[in-house]
C-alpha positions in Angstrom: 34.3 -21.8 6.0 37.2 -21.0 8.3 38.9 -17.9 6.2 35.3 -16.5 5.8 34.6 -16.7 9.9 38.8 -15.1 10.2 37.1 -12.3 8.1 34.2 -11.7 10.3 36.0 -11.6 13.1 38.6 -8.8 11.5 35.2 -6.8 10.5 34.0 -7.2 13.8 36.8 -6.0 15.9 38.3 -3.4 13.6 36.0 -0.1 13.4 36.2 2.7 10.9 33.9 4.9 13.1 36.3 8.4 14.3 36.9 9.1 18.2 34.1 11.9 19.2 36.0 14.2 21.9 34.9 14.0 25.4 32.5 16.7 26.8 33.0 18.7 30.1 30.5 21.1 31.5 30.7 23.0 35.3 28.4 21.9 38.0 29.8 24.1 40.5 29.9 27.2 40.5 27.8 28.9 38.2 29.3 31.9 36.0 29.5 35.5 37.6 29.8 33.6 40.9 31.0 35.4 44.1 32.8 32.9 46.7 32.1 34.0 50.4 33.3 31.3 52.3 36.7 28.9 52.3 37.8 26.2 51.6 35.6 26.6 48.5 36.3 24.9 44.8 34.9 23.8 41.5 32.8 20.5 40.8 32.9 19.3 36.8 30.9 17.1 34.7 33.1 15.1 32.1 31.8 12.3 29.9 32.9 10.5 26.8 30.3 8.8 25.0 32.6 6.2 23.1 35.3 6.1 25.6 36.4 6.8 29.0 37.4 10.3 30.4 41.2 9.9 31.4 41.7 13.4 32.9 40.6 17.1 33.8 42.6 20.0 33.7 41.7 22.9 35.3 43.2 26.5 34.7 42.9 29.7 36.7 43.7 32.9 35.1 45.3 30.8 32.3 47.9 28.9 34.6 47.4 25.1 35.5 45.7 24.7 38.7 45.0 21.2 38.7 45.4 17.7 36.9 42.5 15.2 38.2 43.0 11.5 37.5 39.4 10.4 38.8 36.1 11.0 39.5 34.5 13.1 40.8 36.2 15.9 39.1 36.7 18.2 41.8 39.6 20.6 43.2 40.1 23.0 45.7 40.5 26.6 44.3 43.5 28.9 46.1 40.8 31.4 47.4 43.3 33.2 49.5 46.2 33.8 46.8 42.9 35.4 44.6 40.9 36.9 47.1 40.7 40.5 45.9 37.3 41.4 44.5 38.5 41.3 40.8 37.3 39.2 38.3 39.2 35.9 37.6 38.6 33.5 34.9 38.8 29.3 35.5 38.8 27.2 32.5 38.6 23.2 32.1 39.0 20.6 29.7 39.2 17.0 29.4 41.0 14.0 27.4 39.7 10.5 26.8 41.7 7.2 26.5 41.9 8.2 22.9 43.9 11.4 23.1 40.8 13.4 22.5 40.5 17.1 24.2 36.8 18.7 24.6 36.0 21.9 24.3 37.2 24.5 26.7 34.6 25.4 29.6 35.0 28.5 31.5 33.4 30.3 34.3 34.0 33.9 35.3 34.0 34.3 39.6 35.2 36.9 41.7 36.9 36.1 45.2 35.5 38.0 48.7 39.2 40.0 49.8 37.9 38.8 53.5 39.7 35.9 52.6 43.0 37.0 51.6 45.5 35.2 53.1 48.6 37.3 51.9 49.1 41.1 50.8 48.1 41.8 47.6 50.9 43.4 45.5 49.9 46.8 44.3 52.7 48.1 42.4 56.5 48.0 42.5 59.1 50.8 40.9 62.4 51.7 40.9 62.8 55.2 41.4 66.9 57.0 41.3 68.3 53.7 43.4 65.2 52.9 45.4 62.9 50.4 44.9 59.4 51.2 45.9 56.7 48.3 46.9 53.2 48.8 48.1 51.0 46.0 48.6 47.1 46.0 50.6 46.1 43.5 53.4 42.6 43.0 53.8 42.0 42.1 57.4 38.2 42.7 57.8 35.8 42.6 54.7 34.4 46.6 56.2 37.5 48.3 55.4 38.9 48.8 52.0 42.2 47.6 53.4 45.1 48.6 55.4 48.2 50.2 52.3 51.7 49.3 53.2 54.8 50.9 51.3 58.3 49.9 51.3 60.7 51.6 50.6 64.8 49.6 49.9 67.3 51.6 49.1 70.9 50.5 48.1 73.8 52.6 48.3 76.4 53.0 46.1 78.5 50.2 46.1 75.3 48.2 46.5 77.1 46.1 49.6 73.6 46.8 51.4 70.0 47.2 51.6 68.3 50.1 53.9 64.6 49.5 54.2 61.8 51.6 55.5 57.8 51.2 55.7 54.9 53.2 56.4 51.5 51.7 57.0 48.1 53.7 56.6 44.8 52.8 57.7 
């Protein structure tokens, strides 16, 4: 009677049953969505039906934004780094106390450039010795933005650096 109870309690506590991956879905913000307003971020759904949910990660433009260890699954988004009108992409995923990733979930938004909080490199090119940077500054969500170009050039020797800028409006 004893070994058979030992081997009830090995069946009981031993399952053959395979880990099912955690699922992660976006509550905030919706795809295609246009963020007016800072500080502003992203609000995720993660679950794990045989497990617990251990961690989100959360990408923007394919570079790691964020690591969250606890619920709610929220972070703030860098609106002002982004904020130039173009599309960007955020992903998420999570892992459960298993190891197991979910799917990736992804949301395309676009960023208002009123709330740019540094120039927005344009381009940058070195020209015969020179190096040529221009970069726009959004100050006021009317105008399409205020162009700066720089202009460093190095002499010879390269013992020093001569720059010059314009601004146009």
């Amino acid at each position: 009677m004893l070994a058979l109870t030992g081997v009830l309690s090995l069946v009981a506590c031993s399952s053959n049953e395979p880990n099912s991956p955690p699922r992660i879905a976006f509550v905030y913000p919706d795809n295609n969505f246009h963020y007016l307003e800072s500080p502003d971020g992203v609000e995720l759904d993660a679950t794990d039906d045989d497990g617990e949910v251990l961690t989100v990660e959360v990408y923007m433009n394919d570079q790691l934004l964020s690591t969250i260890d606890r619920s709610p699954w929220t972070t703030n988004l860098p609106l002002g780094e982004f904020a130039d009108g173009f599309e960007h992409k955020i992903k998420a995923r999570c892992v459960d106390n298993s190891g197991a990733y979910s799917s990736w979930t992804t949301r395309t938004i676009t960023i208002d450039p009123s709330l740019q909080t540094f120039a927005q490199m344009q381009s940058l090119a070195d020209d015969a010795g020179s190096l040529r940077a221009t970069w726009y500054a959004f100050p006021d969500p009317d105008q399409l933005g205020i162009v700066y170009e720089w202009e460093i050039a190095r002499n010879s020797a390269f013992d020093g650096i001569i720059a010059a800028g314009i601004t146009s409006e």
